[in-house]
C-alpha positions as CSV (number, residue, x, y, z in Angstrom):
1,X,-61.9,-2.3,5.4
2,X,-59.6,-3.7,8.5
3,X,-55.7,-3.0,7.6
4,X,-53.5,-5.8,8.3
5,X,-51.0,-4.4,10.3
6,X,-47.4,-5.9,11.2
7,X,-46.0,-4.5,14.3
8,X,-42.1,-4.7,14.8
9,X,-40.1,-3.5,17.8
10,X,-36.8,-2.6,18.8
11,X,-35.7,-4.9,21.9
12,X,-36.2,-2.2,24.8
13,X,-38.7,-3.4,27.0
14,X,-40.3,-0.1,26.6
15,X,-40.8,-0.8,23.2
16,X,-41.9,-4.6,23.4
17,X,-43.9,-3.9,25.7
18,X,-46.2,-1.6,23.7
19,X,-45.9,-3.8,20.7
20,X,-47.4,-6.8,23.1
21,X,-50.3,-3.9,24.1
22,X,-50.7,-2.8,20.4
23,X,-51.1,-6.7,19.1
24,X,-53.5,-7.9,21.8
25,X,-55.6,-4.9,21.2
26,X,-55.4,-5.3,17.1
27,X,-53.8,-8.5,16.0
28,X,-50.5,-9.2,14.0
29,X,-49.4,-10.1,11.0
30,X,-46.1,-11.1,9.2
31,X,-44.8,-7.6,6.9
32,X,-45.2,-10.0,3.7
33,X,-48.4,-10.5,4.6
34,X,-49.5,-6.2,5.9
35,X,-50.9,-3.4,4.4
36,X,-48.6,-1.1,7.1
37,X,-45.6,-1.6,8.9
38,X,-45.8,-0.2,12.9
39,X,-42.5,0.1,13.6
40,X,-42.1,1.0,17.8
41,X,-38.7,2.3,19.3
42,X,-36.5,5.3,18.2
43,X,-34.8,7.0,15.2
44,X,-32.4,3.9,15.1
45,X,-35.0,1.5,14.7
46,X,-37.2,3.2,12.2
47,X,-34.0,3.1,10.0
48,X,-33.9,-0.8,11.0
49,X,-37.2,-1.2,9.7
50,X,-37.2,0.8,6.2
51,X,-34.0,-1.2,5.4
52,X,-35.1,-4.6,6.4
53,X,-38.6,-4.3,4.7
54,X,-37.2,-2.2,1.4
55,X,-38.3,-5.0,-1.0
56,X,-42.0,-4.9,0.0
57,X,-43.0,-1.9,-0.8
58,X,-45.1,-1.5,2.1
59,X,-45.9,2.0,4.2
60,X,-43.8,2.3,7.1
61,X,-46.0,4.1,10.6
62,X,-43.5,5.1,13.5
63,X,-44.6,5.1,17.2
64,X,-41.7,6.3,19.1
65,X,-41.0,4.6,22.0
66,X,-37.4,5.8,21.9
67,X,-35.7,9.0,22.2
68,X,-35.7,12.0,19.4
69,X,-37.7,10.4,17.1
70,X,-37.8,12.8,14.7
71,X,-39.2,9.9,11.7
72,X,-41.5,8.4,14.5
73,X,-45.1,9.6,15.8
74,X,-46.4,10.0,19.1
75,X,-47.1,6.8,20.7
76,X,-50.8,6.0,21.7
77,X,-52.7,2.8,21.6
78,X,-56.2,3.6,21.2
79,X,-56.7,5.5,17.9
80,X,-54.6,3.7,15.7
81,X,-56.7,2.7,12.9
82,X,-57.9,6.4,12.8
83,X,-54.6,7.8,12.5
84,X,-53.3,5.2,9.9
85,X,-56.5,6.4,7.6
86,X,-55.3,10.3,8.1
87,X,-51.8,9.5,8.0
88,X,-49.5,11.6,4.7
89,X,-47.0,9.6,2.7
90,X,-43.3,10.9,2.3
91,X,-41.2,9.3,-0.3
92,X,-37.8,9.6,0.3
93,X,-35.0,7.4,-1.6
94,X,-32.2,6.1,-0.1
95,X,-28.1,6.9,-1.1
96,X,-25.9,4.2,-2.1
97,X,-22.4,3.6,-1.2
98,X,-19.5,1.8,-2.7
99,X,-16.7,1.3,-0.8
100,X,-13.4,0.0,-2.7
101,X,-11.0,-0.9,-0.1
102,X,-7.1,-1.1,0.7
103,X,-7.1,-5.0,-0.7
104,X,-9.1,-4.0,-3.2
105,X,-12.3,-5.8,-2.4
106,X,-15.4,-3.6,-3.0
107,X,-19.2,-2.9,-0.2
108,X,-22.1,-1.9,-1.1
109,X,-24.8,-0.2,1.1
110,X,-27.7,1.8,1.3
111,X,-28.1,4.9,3.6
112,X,-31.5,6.4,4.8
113,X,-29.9,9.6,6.7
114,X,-26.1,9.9,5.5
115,X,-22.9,8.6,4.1
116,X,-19.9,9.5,5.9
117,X,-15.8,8.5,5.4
118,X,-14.3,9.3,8.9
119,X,-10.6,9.0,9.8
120,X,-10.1,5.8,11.7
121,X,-6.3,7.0,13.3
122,X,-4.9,9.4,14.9
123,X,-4.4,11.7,11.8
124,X,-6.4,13.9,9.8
125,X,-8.2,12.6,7.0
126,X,-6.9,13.6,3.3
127,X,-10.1,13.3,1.0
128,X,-10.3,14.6,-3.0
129,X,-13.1,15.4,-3.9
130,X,-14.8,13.9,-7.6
131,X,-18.8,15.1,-8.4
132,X,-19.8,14.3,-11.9
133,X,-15.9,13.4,-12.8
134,X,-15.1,16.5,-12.5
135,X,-12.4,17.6,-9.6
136,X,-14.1,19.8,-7.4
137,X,-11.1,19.6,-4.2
138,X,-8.0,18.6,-4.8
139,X,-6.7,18.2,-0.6
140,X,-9.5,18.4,2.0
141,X,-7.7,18.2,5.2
142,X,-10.5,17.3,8.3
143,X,-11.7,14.6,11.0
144,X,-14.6,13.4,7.8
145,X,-17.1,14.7,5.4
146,X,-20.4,12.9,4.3
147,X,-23.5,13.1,2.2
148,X,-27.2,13.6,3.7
149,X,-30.3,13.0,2.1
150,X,-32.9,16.2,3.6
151,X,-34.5,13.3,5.3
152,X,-31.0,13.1,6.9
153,X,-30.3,16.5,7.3
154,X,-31.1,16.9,11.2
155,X,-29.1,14.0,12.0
156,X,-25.1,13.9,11.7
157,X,-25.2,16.2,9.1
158,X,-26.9,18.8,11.8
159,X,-24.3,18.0,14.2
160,X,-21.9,18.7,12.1
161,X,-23.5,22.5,11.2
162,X,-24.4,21.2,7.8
163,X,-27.8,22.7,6.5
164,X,-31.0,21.8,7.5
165,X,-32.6,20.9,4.1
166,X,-36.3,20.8,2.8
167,X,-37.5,17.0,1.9
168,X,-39.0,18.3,-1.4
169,X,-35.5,19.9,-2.4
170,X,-33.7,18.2,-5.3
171,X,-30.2,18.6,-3.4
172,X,-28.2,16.5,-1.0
173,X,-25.7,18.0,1.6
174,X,-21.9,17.7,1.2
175,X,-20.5,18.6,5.0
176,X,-17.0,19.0,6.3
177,X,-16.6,16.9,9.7
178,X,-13.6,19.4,11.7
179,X,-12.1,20.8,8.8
180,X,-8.6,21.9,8.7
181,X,-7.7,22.8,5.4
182,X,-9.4,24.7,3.3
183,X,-10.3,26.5,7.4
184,X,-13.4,28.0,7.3
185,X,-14.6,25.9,4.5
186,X,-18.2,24.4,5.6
187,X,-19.5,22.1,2.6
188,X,-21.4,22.6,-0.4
189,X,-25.0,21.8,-1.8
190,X,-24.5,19.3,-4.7
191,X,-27.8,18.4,-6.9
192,X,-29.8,15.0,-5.9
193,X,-28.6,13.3,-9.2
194,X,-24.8,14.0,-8.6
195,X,-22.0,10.8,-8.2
196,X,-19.9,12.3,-5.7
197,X,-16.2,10.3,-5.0
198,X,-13.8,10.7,-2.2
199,X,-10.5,9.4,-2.2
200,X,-8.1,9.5,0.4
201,X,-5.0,10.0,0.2
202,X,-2.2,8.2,2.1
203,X,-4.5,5.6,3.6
204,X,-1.4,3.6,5.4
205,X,-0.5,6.7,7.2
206,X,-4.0,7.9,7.5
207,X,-6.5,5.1,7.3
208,X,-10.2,6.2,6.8
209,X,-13.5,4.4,7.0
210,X,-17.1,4.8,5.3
211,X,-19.9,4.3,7.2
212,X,-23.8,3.9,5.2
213,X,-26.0,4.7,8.2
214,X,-23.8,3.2,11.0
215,X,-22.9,0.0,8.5
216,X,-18.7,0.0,8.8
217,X,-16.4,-0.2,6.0
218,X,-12.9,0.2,7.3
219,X,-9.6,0.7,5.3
220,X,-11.0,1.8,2.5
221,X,-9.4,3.9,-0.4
222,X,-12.4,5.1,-2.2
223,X,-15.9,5.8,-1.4
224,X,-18.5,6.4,-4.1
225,X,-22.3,7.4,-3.5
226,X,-25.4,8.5,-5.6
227,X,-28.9,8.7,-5.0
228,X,-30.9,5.6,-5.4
229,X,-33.9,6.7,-7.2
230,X,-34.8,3.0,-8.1
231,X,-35.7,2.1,-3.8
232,X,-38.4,4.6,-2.5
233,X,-39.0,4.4,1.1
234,X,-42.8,4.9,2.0
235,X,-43.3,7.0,5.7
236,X,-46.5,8.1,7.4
237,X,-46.7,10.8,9.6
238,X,-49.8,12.2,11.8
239,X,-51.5,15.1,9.3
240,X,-49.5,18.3,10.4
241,X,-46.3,16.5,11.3
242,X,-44.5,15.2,8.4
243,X,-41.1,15.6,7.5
244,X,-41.7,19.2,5.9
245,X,-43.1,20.3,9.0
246,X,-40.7,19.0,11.6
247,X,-37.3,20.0,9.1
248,X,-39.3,23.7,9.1
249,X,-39.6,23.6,12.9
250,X,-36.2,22.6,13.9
251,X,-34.9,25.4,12.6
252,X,-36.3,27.7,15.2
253,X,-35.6,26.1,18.3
């Protein structure tokens, strides 16, 4: 049986120009109407894709025809029906975010990779630390910290020298972004089902802002985030290169 396939792209002509390749040679659809999502571009745009088709429940298949693209595939155009049939499924859910700012007004967002709160002056961030309601830092003194999902865990988190984690592991990744006070402290593994809270402290002398995979929040006073078991993001990867795989293999390089 033919899949109906969607094909979105990011706005590189690199990119639209394979989806143009990809759609003469197989057709189109609209993703309400697919049994897969091709999404064609980089990291970026994958993310794009899983957040704007969430609802649908629909399989997700990235071609990258950007840069890293560590959740995308190698690009080709002439096997893919074959490699949609082979392709492995990775769940992976998303973290939510709620922001409670200065005025008091509240956001709420998803994140894919990571949650971060980031100071937004020239002054170090002051963040206390709240998982489960129970106060784990009383001052932490540093440019940020954030949360990362494993499927995260290469990105900012990596950057950062948080730990690479294994997509099957039931933990998320709580990294220090330049920490000052405590010095040498580096972050902490906190279980998948934990609330975590920051507060900041001083926010008119030190203004901070939360950011839910690159989505701003700025000013804000409090930033609360949890795993989101009730959105599970469908990704398929080429047999041999899933997620697993490719967190295993980045750390030897």
């Amino acid at each position: 049986m033919t899949q109906k396939i969607a094909f979105l792209a990011s706005e590189t002509p690199v990119a639209q120009t394979a989806r143009a390749a990809l759609i003469g040679r197989y057709g189109n659809c609209t993703p309400e109407q697919a049994d897969v999502i091709v999404a064609l571009g980089g990291d970026g745009f994958m993310l794009q894709t899983l957040h704007g088709t969430q609802a649908l429940d629909t399989p997700v298949y990235g071609m990258n025809r950007g840069t890293v693209g560590f959740l995308m595939n190698e690009f080709s155009e002439s096997d893919l029906p074959d490699r949609l049939i082979a392709a492995e499924e990775e769940v992976i859910n998303p973290l939510s975010m709620r922001a409670t700012c200065v005025d008091g007004t509240e956001h709420e967002a998803l994140a894919i990779n990571e949650v971060s709160v980031l100071r937004a002056g020239p002054q170090a961030a002051k963040l206390r630390i709240t998982i489960d309601g129970r106060l784990r830092m009383e001052e932490l003194v540093c440019d940020g910290a954030l949360i990362s999902t494993p499927a995260g865990s290469t990105a900012y988190n990596y950057s950062a020298h948080g730990p690479i984690l294994p997509i099957g592991s039931d933990v998320l990744a709580l990294t220090a972004i330049a920490p000052f006070r405590p010095r040498r402290w580096r972050g902490a593994l906190v279980p998948k089902s934990a609330n975590v809270v920051f507060e900041i402290r001083n926010p008119a002398k030190r203004p901070v802002m939360a950011e839910a995979d690159s989505r701003s929040v700025r000013d804000v006073v409090r930033v609360e985030i949890r795993s989101e078991m009730s959105v599970a993001h469908r990704i398929l990867f080429d047999p041999g290169h899933g997620l697993e795989e490719r967190l295993i293999r980045e750390q030897f390089v």
